[in-house]
Backbone as a ProteinNet text record, in pm:
[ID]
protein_1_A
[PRIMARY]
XXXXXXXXXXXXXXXXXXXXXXXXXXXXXXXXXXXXXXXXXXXXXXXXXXXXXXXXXXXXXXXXXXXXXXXXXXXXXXXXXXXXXXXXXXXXXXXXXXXXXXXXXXXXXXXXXXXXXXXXXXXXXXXXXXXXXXXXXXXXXXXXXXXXXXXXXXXXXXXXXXXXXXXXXXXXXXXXXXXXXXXXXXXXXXXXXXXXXXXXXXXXXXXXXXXXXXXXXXXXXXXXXXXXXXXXXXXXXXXXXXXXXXX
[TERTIARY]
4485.7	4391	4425.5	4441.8	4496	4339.5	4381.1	4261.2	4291.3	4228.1	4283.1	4275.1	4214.7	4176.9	4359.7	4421.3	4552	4598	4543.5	4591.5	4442.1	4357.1	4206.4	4217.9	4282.1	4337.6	4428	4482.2	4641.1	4547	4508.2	4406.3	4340.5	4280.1	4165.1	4190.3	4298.7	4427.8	4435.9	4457.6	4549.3	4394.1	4304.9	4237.7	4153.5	4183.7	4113.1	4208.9	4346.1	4439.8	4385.9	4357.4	4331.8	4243.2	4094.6	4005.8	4037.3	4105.2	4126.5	4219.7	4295.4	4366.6	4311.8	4200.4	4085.9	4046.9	4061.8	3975.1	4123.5	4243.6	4392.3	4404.6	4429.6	4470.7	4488.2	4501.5	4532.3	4392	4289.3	4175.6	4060.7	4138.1	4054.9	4071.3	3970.7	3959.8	4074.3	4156.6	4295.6	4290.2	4162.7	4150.5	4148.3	4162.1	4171.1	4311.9	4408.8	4567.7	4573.8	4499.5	4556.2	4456.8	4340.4	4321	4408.1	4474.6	4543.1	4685.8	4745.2	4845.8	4823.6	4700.9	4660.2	4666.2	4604.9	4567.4	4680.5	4795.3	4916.6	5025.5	4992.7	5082.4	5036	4892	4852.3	4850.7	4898.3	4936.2	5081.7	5190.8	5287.1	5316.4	5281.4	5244	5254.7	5090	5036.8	5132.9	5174.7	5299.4	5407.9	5470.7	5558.5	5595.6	5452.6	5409.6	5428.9	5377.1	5407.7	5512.1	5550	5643	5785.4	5916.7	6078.6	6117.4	6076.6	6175.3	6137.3	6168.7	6205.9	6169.9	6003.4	5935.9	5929.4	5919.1	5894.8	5767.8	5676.2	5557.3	5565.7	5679.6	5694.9	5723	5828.2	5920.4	5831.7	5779.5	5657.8	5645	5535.5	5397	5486.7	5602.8	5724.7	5734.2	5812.8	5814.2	5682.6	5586.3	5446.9	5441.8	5404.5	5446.7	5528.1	5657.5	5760.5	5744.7	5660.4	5591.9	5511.5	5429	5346.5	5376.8	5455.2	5544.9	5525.8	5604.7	5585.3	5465.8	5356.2	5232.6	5139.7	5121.1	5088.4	5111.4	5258.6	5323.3	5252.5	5262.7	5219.3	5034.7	4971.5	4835.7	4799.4	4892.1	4847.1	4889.9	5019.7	5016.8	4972.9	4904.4	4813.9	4678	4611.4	4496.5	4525	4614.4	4607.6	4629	4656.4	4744	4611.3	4587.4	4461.5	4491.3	4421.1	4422.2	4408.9	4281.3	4281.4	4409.6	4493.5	4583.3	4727.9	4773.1	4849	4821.4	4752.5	4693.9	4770.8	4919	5067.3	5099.6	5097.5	5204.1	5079.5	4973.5	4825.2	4846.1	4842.4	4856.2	5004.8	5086	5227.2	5214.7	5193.6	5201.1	5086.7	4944	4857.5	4952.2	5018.3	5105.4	5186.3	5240.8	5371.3	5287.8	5201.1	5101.1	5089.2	5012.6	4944.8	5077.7	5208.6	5343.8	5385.5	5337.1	5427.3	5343.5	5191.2	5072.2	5150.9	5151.5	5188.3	5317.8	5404.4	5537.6	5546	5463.6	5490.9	5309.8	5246.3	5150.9	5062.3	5110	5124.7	4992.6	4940.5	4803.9	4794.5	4880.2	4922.9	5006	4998.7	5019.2	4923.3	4785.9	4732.6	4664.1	4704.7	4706.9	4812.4	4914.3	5042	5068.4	4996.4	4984.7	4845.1	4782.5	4648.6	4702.6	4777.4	4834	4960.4	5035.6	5090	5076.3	4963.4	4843.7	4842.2	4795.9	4716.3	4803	4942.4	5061.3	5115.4	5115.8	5081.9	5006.8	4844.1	4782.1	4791	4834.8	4879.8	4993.3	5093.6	5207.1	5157.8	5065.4	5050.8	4989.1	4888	4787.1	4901.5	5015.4	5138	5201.7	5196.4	5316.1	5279.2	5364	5351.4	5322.6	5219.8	5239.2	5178.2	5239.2	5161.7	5025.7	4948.7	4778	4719.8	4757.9	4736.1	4672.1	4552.8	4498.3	4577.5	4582.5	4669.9	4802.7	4855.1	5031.4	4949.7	4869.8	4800.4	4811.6	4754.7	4697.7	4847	4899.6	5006.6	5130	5125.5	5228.8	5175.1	5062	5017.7	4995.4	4966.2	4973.4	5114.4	5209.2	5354.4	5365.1	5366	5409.5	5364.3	5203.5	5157.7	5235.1	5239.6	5354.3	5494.6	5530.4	5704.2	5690.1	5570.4	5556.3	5543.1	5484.9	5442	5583.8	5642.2	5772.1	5870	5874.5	5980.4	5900.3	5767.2	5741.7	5769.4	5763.1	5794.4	5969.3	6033.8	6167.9	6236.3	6142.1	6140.3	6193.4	6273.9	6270.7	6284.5	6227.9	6258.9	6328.2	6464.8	6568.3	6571.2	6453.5	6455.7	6453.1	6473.7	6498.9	6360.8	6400.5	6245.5	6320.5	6417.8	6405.6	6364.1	6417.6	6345.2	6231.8	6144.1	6001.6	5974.6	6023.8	5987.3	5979	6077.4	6137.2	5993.7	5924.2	5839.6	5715.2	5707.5	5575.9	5613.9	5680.3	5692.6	5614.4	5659.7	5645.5	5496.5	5415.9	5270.4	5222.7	5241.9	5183.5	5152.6	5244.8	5255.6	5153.2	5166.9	5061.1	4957.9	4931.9	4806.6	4727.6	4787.4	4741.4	4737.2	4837	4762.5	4635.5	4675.7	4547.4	4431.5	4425.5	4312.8	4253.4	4355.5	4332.7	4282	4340.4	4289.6	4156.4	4123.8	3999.9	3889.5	3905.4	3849.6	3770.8	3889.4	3885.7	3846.8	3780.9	3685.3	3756.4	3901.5	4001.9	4036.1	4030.9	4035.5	3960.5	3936.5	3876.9	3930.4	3995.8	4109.3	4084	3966.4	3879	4036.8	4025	4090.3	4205.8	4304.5	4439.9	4446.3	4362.4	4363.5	4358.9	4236.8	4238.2	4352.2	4451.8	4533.5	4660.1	4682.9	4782.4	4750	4616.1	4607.1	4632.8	4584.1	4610.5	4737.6	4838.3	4994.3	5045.3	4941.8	5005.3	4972.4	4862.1	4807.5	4923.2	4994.5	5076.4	5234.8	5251.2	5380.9	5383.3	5259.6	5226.4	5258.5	5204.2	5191	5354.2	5410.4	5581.5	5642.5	5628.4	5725.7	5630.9	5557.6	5483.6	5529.8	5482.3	5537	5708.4	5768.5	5915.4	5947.3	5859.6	5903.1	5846.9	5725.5	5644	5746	5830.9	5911.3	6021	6086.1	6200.3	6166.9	6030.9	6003.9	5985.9	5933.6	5880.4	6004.1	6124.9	6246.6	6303.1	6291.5	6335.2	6226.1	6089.6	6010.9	6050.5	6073.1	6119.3	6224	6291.9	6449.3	6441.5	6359.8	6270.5	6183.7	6126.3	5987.3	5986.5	6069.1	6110.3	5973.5	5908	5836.4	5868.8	5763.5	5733.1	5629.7	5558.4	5414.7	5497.2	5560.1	5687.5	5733.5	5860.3	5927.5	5835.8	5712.2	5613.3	5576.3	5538.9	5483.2	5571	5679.5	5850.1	5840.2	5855.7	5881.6	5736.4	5592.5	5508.3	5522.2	5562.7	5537.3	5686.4	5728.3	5900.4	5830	5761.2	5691.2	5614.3	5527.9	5452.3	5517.8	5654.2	5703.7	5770.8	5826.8	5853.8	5729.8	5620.3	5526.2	5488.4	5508.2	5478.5	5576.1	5642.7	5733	5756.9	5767.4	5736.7	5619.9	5478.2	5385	5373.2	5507.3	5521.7	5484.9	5343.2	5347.4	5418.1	5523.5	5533.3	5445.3
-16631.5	-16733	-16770.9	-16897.8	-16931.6	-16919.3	-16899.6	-16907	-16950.2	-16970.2	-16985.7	-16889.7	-16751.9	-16665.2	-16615.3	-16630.4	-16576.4	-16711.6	-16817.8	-16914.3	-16952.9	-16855.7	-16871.8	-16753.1	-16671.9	-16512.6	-16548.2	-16611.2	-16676.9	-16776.5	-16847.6	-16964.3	-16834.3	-16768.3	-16696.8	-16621	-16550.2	-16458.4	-16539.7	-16681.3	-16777.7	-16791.2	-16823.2	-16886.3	-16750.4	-16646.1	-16534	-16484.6	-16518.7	-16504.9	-16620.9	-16751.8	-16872.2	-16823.5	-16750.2	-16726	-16653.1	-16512.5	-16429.4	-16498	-16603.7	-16713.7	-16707.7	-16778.2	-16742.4	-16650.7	-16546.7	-16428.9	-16334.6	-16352.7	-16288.1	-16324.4	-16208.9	-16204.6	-16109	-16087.8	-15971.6	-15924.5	-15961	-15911.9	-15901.6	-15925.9	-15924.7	-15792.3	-15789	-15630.7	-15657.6	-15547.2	-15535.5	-15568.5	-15573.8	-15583.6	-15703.3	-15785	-15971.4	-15939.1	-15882.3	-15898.1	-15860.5	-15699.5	-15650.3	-15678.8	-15739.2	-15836.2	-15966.6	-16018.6	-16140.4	-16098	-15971.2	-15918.1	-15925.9	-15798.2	-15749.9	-15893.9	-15960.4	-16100	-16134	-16197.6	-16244.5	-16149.9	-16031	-15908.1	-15902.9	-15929.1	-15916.9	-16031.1	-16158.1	-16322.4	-16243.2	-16205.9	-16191.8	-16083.8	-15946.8	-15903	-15964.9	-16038.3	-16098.6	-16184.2	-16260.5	-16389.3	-16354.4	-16232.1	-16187.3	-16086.6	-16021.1	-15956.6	-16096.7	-16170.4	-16289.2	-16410.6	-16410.2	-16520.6	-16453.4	-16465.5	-16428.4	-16489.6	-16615.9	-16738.6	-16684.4	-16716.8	-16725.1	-16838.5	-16837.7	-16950.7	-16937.5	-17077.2	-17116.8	-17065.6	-17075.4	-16993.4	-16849.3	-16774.5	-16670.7	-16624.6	-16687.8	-16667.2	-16725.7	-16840.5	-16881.9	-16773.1	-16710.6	-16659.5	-16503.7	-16446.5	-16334.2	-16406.8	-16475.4	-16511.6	-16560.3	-16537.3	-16539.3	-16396.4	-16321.4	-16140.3	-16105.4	-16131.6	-16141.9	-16135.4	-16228.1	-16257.1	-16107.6	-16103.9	-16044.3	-15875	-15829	-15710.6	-15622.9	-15728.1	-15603.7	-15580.4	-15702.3	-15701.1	-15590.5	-15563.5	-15472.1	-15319.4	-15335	-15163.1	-15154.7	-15228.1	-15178.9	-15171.3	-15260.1	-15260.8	-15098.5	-15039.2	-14921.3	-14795.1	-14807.9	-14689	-14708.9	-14814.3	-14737	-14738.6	-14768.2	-14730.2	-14576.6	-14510.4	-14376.4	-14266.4	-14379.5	-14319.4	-14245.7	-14133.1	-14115.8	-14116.3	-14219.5	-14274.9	-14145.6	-14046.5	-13903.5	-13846.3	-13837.7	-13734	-13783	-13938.1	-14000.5	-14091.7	-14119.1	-14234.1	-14338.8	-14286.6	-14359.5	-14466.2	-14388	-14419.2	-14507	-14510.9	-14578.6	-14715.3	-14668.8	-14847	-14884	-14822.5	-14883.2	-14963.5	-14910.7	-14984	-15089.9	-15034.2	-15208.7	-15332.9	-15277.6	-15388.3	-15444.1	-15366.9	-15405.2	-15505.7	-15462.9	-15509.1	-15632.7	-15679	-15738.2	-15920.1	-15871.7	-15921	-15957.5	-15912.2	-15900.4	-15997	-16028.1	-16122.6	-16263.8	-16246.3	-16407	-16461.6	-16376.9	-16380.2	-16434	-16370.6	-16383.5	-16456.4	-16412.5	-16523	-16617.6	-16734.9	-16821.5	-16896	-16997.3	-17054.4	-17174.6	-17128.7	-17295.6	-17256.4	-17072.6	-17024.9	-17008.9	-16998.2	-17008.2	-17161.4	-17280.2	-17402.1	-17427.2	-17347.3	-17367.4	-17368.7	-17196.4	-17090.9	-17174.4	-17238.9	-17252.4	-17380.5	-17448.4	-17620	-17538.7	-17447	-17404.6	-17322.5	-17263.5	-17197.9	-17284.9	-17394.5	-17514.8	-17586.8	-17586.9	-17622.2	-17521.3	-17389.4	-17339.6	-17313.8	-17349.8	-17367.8	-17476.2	-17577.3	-17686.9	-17661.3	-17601.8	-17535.4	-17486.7	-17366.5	-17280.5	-17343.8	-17431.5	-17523	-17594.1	-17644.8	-17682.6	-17612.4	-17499.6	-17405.6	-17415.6	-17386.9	-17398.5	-17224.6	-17094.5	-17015.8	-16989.1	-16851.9	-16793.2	-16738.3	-16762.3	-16726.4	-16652.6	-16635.1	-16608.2	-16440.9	-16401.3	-16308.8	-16179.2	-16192.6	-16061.9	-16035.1	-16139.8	-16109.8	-16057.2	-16101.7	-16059.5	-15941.4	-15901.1	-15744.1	-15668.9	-15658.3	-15623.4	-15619	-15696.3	-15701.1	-15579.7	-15641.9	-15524.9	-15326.9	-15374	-15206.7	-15158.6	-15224.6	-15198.4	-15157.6	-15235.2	-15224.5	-15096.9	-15057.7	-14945.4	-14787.7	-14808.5	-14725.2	-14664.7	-14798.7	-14814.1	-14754.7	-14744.2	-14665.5	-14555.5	-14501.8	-14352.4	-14285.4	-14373.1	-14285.7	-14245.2	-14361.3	-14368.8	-14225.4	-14249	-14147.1	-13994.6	-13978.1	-13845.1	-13805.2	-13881.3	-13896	-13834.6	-13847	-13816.8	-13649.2	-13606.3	-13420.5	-13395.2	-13285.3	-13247.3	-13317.9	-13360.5	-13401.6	-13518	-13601.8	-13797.1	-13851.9	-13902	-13957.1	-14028	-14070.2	-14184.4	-14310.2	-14333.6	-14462.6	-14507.8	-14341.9	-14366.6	-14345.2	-14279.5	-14261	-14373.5	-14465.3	-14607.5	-14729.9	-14722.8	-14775.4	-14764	-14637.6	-14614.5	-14640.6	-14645.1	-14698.2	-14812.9	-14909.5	-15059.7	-15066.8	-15019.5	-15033.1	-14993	-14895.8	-14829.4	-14948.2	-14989.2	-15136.8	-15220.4	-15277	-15400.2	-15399.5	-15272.1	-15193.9	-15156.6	-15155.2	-15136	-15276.1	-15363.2	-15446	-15589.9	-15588.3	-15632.1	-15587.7	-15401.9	-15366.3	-15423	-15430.3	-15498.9	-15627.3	-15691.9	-15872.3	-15847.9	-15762.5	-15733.3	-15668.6	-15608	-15525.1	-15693.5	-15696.6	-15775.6	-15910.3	-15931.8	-16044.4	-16000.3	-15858	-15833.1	-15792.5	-15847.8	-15862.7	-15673.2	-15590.5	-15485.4	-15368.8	-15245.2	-15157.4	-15055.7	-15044.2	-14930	-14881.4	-14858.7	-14774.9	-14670.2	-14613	-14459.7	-14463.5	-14581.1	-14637.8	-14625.2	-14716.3	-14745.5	-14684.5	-14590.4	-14469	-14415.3	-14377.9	-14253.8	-14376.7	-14483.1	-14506.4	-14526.1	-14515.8	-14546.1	-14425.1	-14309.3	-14148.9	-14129.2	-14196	-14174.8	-14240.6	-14415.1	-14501.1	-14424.8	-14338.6	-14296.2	-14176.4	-14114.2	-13993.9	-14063.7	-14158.4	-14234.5	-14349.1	-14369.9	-14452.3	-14337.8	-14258	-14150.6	-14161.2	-14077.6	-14044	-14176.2	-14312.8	-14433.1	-14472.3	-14436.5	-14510.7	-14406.2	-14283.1	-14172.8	-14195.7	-14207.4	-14255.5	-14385.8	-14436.7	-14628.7	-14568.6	-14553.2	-14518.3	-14420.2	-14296.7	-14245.1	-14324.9	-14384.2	-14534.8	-14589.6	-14650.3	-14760.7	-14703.2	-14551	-14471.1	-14436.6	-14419.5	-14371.4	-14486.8	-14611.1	-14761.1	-14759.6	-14736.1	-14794.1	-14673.6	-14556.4	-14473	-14506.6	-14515.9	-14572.3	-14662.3	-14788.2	-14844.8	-14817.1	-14752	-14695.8	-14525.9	-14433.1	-14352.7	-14254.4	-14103.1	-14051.8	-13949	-13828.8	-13728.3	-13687.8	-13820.1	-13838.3	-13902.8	-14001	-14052.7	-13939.7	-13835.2	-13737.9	-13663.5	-13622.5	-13502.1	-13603.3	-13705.9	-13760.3	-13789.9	-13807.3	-13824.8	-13674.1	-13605.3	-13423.4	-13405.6	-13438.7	-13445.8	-13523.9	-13661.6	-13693.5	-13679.9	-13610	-13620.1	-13432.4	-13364.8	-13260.9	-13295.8	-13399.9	-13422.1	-13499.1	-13587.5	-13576.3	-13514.5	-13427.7	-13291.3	-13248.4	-13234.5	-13142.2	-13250.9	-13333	-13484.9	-13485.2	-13459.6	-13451.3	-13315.5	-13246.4	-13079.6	-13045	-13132.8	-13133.3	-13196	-13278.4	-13380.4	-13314.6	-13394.7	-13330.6	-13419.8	-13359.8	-13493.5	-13473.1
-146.2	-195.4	-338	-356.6	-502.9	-610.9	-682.4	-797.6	-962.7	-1037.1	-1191.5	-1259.3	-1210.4	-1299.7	-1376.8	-1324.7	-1409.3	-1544	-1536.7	-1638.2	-1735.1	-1668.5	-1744.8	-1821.7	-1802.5	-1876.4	-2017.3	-1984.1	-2066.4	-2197.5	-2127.9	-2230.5	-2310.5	-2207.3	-2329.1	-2421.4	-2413.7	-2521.9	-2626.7	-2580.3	-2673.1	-2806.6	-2724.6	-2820.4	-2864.2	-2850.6	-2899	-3045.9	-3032.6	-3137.8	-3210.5	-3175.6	-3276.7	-3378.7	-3280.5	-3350.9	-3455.9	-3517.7	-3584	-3719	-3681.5	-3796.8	-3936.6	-3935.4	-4081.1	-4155.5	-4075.6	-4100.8	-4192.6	-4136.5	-4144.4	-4324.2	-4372.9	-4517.4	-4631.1	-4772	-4847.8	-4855.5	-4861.8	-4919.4	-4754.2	-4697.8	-4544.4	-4476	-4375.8	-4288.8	-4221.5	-4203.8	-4151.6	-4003.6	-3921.2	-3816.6	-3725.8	-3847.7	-3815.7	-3753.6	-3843.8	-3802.3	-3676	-3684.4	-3548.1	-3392	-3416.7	-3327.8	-3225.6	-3345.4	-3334.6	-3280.7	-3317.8	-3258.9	-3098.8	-3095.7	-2948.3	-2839.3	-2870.7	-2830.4	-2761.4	-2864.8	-2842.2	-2733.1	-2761.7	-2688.4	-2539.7	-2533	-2390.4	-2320.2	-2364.7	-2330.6	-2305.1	-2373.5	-2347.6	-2252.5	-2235.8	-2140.3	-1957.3	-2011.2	-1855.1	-1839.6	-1905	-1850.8	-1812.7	-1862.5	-1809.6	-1715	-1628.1	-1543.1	-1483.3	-1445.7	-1338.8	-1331.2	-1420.6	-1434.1	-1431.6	-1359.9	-1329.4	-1431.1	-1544.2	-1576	-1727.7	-1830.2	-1951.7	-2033.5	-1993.4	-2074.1	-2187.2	-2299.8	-2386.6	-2489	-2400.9	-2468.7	-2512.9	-2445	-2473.9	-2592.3	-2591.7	-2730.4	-2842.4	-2811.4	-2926.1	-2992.5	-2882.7	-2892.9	-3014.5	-2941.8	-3001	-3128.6	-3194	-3296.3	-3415	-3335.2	-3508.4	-3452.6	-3363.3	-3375.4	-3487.4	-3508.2	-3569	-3719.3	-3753.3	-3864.6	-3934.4	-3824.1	-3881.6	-3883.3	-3770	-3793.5	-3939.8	-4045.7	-4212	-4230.5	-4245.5	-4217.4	-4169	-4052.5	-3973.9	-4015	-4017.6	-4064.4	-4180.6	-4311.4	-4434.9	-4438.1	-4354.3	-4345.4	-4294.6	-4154.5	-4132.6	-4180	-4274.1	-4397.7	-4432.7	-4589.4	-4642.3	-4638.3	-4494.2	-4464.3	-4378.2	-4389.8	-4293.6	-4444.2	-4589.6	-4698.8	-4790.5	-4837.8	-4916.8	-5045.2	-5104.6	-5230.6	-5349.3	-5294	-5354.7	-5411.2	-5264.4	-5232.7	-5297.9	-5290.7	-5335	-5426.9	-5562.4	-5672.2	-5682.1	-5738.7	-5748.2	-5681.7	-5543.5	-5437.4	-5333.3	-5362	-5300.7	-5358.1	-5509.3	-5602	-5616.7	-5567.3	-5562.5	-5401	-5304.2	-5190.4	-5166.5	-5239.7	-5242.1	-5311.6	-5409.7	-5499.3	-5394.9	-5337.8	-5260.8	-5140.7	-5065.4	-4944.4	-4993.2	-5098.8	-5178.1	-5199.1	-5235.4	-5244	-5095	-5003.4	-4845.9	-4814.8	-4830	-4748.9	-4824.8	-4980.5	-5053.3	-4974.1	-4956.7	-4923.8	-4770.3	-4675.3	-4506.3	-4488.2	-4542.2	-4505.8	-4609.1	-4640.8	-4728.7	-4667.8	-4794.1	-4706.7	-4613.9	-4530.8	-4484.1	-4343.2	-4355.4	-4216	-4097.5	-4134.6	-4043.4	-3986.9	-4063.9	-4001.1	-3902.7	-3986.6	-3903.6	-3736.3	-3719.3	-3610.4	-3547.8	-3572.2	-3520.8	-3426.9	-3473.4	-3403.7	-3299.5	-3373.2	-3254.2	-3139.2	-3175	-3046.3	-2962.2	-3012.1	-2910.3	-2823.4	-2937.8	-2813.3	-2673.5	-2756.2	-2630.1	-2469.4	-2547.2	-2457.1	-2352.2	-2390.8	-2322.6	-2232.1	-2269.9	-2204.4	-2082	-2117.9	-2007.1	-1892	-1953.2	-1834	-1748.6	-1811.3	-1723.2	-1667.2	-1658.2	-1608.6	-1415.7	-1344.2	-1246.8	-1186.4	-1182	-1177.6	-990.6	-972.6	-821.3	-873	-878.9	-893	-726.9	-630.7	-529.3	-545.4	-534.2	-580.7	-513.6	-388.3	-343.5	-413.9	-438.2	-544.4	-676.2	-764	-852.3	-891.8	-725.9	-744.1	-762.5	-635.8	-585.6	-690.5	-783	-840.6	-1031.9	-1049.9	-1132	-1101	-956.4	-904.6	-929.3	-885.6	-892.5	-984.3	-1101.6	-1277.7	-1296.3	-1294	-1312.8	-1216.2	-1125.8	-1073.4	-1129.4	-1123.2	-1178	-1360.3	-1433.5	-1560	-1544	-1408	-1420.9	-1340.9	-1266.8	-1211	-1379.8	-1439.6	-1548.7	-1666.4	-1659	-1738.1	-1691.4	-1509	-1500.9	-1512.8	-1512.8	-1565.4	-1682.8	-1754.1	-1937.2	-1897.9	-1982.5	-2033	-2133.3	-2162.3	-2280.4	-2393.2	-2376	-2488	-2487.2	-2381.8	-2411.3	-2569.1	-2626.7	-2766.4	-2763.3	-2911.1	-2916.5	-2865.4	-2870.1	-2791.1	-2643.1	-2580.2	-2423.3	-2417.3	-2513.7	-2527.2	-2576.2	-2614.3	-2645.5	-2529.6	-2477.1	-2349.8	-2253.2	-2220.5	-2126.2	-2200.2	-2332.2	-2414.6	-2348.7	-2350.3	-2329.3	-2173.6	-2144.4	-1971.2	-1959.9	-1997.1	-2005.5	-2042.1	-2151	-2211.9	-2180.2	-2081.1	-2001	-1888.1	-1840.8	-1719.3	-1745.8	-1858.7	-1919.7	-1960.6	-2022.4	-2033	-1909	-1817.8	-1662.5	-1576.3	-1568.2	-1522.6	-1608.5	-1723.7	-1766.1	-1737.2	-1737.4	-1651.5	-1533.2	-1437.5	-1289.9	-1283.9	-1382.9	-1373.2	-1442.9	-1563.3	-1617.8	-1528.3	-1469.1	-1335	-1212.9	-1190.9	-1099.9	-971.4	-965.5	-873.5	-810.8	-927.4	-864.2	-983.8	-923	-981.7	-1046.1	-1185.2	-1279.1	-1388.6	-1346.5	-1509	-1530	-1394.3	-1418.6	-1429.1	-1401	-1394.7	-1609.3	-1612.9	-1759.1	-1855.1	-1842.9	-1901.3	-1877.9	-1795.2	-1785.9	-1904.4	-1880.4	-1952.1	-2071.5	-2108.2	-2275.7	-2296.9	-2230.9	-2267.3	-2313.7	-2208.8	-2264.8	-2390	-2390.5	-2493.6	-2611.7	-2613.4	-2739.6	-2812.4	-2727	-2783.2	-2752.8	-2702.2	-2725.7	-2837.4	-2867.6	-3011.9	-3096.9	-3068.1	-3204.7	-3282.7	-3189.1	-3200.6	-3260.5	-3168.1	-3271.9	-3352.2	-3379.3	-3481.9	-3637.3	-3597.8	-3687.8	-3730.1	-3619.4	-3639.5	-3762.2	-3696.2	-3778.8	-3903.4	-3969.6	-4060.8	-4148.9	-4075.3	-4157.5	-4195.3	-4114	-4160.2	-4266.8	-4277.1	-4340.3	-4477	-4503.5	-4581.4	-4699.5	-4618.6	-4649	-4747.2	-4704.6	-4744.4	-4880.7	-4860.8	-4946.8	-5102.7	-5019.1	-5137.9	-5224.3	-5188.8	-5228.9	-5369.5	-5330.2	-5424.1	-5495.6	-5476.5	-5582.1	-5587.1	-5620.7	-5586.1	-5718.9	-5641.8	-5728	-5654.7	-5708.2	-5649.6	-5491.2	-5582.8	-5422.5	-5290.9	-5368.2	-5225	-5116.1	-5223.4	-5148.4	-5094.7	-5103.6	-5074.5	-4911	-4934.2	-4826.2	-4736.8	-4791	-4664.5	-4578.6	-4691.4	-4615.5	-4522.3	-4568.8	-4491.5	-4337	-4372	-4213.3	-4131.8	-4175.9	-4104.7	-4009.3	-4104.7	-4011.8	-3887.2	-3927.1	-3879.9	-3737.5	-3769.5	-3622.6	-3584.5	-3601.9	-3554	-3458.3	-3494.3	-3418.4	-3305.7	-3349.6	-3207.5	-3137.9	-3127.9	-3092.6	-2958.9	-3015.6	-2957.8	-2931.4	-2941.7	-2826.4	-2722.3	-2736.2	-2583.4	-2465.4	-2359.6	-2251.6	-2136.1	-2072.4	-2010.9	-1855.4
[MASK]
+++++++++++++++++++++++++++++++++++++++++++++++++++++++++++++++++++++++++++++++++++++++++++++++++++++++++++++++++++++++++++++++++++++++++++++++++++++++++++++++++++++++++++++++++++++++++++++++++++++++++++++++++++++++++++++++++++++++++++++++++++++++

């Protein structure tokens, strides 16, 4: 049975990222950004759970992601960073944060992103997609499957990149089952739950990973004592994420 609920999903992502546009900035709750991320990720996601072809909207929608990438990373160090514990290295990275918003989001980006939302949306209302509720289903059950085979795969000595690899895949399956649930189409409280369970300790690890990368780079540049203490801190800290992996 054909239906719109899969291009009424797509619209509503789109304009749920529009909404968060205004709100996105240096002196704003960090949660505008990562709203507007989520938004865009689960448009890209769902479109590419159904669509074989290599649309246009995609890559759009990837490239203001793109953008906002430094953004994001530096918003969630130093809100995880304690200002107490680190004074220095707290008001060295607001400075730096503070430099990254003027730099990547200028005031004339979210007019920008807001007109090219809308072109999107137009896109998608054109796209020619299968909406047929049984493929719907069928094809999101799969995804969710095909993550949990790849996750029992993992051993011991998988790297973070293949622990990355199967974050990708949880993601995607996580965020369809949500369209399918959302859309009444099927019932995955417990589907969902189990993959946020995983996304939550496969976030941990690349996130801890990137955060030490980025940490390493930011030192280099602004090099102290609170820096190196907090490098040797979270480089432990994935270590132990690491070696509590359950798979």
């Amino acid at each position: 049975m054909e239906s719109a609920l899969l291009k009424s999903y797509l619209v509503q992502q789109l304009e749920t990222a529009k909404q968060q546009l205004p709100l996105i900035g240096p002196d704003a709750d960090i949660e505008a950004l990562h709203r507007f991320r989520v938004a865009l990720r689960r448009f890209r996601s769902v479109l590419a759970a159904y669509s074989r072809h290599l649309y246009a909207p995609d890559t759009i929608a990837k490239s203001m992601l793109k953008v906002t990438n430094p953004l994001r990373e530096t918003d969630v160090f130093l809100d995880a960073l304690s200002p107490e514990s680190y004074p220095q290295l707290h008001g060295a990275l607001t400075r730096y944060r503070t430099k990254q918003y003027k730099k990547r989001w200028p005031p004339e980006t979210a007019a920008r992103f807001g007109q090219t939302i809308d072109l999107l949306i137009a896109d998608v209302e054109a796209l020619k997609l299968d909406q047929r509720k049984k493929r719907l289903v069928v094809r999101g059950e799969a995804l969710y499957e095909k993550a949990k085979r790849a996750r029992q795969a993992l051993g011991k000595e998988s790297n973070e990149k293949e622990i990355h690899e199967i974050r990708l895949r949880y993601k995607q399956a996580r965020y369809v089952l949500e369209f399918l649930h959302e859309a009444g189409l099927i019932e995955a409280k417990r589907k969902i739950r189990n993959a946020k369970k995983h996304l939550e300790h496969f976030g941990a690890i690349q996130d801890a990973a990137n955060q030490l990368d980025w940490l390493h780079h930011f030192c280099e540049k602004h090099p102290s004592d609170e820096c190196h203490t907090l490098y040797e801190t979270r480089r432990q800290a994935l270590r132990d994420l690491k070696k509590a992996f359950e798979l």
